[in-house]
N, C-alpha and C positions, 0 to 999 in steps of 0.2 A: 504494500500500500504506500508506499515510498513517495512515488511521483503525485500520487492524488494526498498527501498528508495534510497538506494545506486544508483542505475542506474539512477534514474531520479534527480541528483542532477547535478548543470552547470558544468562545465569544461572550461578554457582559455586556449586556447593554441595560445601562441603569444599574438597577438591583435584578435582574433576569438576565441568569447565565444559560445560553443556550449551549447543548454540545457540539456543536459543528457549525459552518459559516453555509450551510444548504438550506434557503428558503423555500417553500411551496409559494410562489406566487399566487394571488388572486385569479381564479379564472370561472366565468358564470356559464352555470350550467342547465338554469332552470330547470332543479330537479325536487323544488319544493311547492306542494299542490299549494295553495292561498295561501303562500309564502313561509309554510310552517316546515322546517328543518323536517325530517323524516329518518328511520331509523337507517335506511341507505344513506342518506346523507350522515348522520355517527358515525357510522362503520365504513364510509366512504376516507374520513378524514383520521381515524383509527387506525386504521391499514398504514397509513404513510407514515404516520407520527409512529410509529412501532416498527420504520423500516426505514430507521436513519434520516429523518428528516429533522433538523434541525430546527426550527419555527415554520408556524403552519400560521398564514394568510390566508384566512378566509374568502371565500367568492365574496362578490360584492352582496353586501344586506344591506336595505334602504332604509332609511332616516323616516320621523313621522311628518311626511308632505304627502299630500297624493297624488302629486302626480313627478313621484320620487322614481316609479318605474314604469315599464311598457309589459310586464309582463307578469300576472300572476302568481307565477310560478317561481318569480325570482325573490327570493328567502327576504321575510325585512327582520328587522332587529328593535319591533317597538310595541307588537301588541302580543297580552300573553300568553297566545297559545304557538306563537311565534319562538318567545322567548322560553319558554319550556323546552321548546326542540331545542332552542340553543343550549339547554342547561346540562341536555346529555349527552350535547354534542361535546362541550369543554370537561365534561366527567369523562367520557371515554378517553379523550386524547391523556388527560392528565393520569389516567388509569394505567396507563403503558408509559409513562413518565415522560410524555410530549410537553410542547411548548406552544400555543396559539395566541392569535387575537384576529378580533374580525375584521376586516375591511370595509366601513360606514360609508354608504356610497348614495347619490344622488345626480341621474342622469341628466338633470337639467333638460333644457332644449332638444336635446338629443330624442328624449324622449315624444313619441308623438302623440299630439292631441288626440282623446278617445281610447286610448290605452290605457292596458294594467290593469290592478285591482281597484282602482278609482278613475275611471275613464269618464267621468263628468269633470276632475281635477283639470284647472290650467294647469300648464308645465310652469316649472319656474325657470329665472332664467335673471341676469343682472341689469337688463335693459327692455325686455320684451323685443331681443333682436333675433333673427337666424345667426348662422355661420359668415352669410353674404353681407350681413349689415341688414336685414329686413325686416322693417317693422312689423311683428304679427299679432302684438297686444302690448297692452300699457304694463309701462314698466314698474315694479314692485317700488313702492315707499321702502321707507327704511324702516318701519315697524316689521314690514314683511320680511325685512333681508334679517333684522334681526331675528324672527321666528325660525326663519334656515337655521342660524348658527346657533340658536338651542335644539332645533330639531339633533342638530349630530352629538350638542352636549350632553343630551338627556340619553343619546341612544352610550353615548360614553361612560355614562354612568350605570347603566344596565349591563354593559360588558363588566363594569367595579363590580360590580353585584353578584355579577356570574360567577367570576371566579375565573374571568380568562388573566392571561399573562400581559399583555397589551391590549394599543387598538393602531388602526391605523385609516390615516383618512387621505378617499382616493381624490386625489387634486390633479389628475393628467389625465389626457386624453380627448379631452374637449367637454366631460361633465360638468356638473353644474359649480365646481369650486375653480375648474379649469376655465368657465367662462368667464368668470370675474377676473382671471387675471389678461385674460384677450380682451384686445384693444380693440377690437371690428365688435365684439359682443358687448362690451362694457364700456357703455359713454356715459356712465353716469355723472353728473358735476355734487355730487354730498362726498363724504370721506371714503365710500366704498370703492370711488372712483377716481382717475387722473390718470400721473405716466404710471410704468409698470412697477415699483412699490407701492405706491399706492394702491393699486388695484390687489396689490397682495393682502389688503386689510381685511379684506373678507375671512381670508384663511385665517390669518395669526388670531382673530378675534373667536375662531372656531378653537382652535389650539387654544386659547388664556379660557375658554369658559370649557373647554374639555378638562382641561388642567384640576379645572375647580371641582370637578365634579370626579374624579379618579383619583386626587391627591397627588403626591410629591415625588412617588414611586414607581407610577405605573407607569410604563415609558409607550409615548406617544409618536409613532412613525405620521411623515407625510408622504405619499407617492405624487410626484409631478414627471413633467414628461415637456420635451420642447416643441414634440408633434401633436398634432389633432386629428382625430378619427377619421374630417372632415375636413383637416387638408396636413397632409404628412410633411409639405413640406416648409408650414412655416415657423419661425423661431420665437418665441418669448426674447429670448436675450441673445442677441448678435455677436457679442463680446463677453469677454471673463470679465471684464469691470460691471457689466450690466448685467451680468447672470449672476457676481456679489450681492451686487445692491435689492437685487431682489428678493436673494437667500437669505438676507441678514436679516429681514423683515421676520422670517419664521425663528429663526438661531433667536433674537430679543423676543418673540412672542411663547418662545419654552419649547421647544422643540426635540424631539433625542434624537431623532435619526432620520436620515431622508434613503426614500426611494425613488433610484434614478433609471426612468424608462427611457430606453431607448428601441429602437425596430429591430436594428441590428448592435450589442453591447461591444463589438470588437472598433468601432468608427469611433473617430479621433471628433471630439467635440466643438473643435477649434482649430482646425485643420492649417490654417492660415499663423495658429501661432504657434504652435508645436511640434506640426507637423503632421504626414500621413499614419504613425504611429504617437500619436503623440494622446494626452492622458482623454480617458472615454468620458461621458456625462458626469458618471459618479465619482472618477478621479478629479475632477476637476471640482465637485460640490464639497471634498473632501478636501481638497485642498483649500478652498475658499473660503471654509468654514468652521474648520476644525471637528465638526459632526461627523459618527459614523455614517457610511453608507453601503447600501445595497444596490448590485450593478442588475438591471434584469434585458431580456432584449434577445429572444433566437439564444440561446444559452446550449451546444452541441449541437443545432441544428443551420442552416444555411439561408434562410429565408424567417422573416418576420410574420407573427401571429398573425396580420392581416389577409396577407397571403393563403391563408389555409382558407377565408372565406372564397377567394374568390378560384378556388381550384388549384391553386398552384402546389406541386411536391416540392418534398423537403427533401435536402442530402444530408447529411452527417455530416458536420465539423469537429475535429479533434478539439478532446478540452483543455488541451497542453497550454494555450493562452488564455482564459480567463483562471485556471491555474498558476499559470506566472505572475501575473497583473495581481491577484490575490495572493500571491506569498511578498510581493513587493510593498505593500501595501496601499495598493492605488484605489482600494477600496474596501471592504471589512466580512458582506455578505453576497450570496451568489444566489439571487432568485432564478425559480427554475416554473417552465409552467409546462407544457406542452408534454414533456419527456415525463414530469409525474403524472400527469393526466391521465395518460393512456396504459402507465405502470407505474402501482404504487410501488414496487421494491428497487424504482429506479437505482435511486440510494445506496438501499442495500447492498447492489449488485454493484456498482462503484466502487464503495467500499471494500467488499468480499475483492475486488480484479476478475468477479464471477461472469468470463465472457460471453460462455457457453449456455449460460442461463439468457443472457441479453436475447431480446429479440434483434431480428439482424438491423432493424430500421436503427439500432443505434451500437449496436456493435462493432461498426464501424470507425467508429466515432474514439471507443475505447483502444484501440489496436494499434496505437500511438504509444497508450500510455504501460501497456503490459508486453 
């Protein structure tokens, strides 16, 4: 286990020492009927946590807004027969001596009108805009933006309650915490609004009443991302001086640890200053900020999550460089999504150098490292 050591070495973050740097990424599956956890869903995330997964990030569960999702079936984290399911779900993982927390998530705009478990609910959204800049309804007061940012503190407080290890709040990808910091989505002229710290108020204000409501211990990740759903190729922050000034907003709002999405985690973030090789999203958040980070993004695989919607296959990529990069220290955790997905013992079988166990779709991949 030599060349792969790096991974299975503990991590603290905060007062929660995980054993290995192998995150289960967030990934939704809608496999919860009226959004209530189900005992597949326990034993779904059981399996992994008991097969070397080192923290487990939950799918995305929505905040109490209704029109927080488009679909049913996607888990929320606020009413209580909801939150029951989650109660066995954080008993079972903690039962094989895992580590979790949930992913508090709110699709915003994304989500569309007449959808979900509340399809009479407007969507929310920090302007009433689209992606394009389009007006499709009046924009929220700032009463209502404040009820967002209790909506995730109350759901943060029901994770305290659980008995999970963290939480984490999904701010990338173009959802609804994602919106407020896009400048095409968020022309608000109150404090929610302006250039791009500014527009990070939204979040940190999520973060300072999460805080309140978990205490001083429980460490609170953000996931942000420089792409959108809804257009992969544009940036929050152009430069390392402007992608600071951004991060500092969460680092002073209490923050422990950022997750940095990328499509593909091996691409140079800043290619113009560093170079072709030069440090990825999360090396650079880490370096910025002095915070741990999690790098996530196609992790052994060749092509980004998006891809897989739209039919494209995947090859195997050796994991010999996000290997490196993580002994170096250019980042601290290795979110992983697609490879535990499909096999919970991905882990395991990393671990073990267990080739012959691998399915071939990623044993390729290992053949590098053994």
């Amino acid at each position: 286990m030599s060349v792969t050591a790096p991974l299975f070495e503990p991590f603290t973050l905060g007062t929660m020492t995980i054993p290995n740097r192998i995150v289960m990424a967030p990934m939704t599956r809608n496999f919860s009927p009226n959004g209530v956890p189900t005992d597949e869903v326990r034993d779904y995330y059981r399996r992994r946590a008991e097969s070397h997964v080192g923290l487990i990030v939950s799918e995305g569960t929505t905040v109490a807004r209704g029109g927080a999702s488009n679909d049913p079936r996607i888990p929320n984290f606020h009413k209580p027969d909801a939150l029951a399911g989650w109660k066995k779900v954080i008993a079972a993982v903690h039962g094989v001596g895992g580590k979790m927390g949930p992913q508090l998530w709110h699709q915003g705009m994304l989500r569309k009108p007449g959808t979900g478990p509340e399809p009479q609910a407007a969507s929310d959204g920090p302007s009433g805009l689209t992606h394009r800049g389009k007006a499709v309804q009046e924009p929220p007061s700032e009463e209502e933006v404040w009820d967002m940012v209790m909506a995730y503190a109350n759901a943060a407080g029901e994770a305290k309650q659980l008995g999970f290890d963290c939480l984490e709040l999904h701010g990338a990808h173009g959802y609804l915490i994602d919106e407020f910091f896009w400048g095409v989505m968020n022309v608000r002229e109150d404090r929610f609004g302006g250039d791009l710290p500014e527009r990070a108020t939204f979040a940190a204000e999520i973060i300072k009443q999460c805080r309140l409501q978990v205490g001083p211990d429980m460490p609170i990740i953000l996931r942000f991302s420089q792409w959108k759903t809804q257009d992969f190729h544009t940036k929050l922050a152009e430069t390392p001086q402007e992608l600071e000034a951004f991060l500092r907003v969460f680092v002073d709002a209490g923050v422990d640890c950022l997750h940095c999405s990328q499509r593909r985690f091996w691409e140079a973030e800043f290619e113009a200053v560093d170079g072709i090789d030069g440090l990825n999203l999360a090396g650079w958040t880490k370096k910025l900020t002095g915070l741990p980070t999690i790098t996530v993004g196609s992790v052994g695989l060749s092509t980004e999550f998006t891809g897989a919607f739209r039919g494209e296959g995947s090859k195997t990529r050796p994991l010999t460089d996000v290997i490196e990069r993580l002994d170096k220290g250019e980042f601290d955790m290795v979110g992983v999504g697609r490879a535990l997905l499909q096999d919970p013992f991905w882990a395991q079988k990393i671990h073990d150098g267990d080739i012959s166990a691998l399915s071939d779709y990623y044993a390729a991949a290992l053949k590098t490292l053994y």
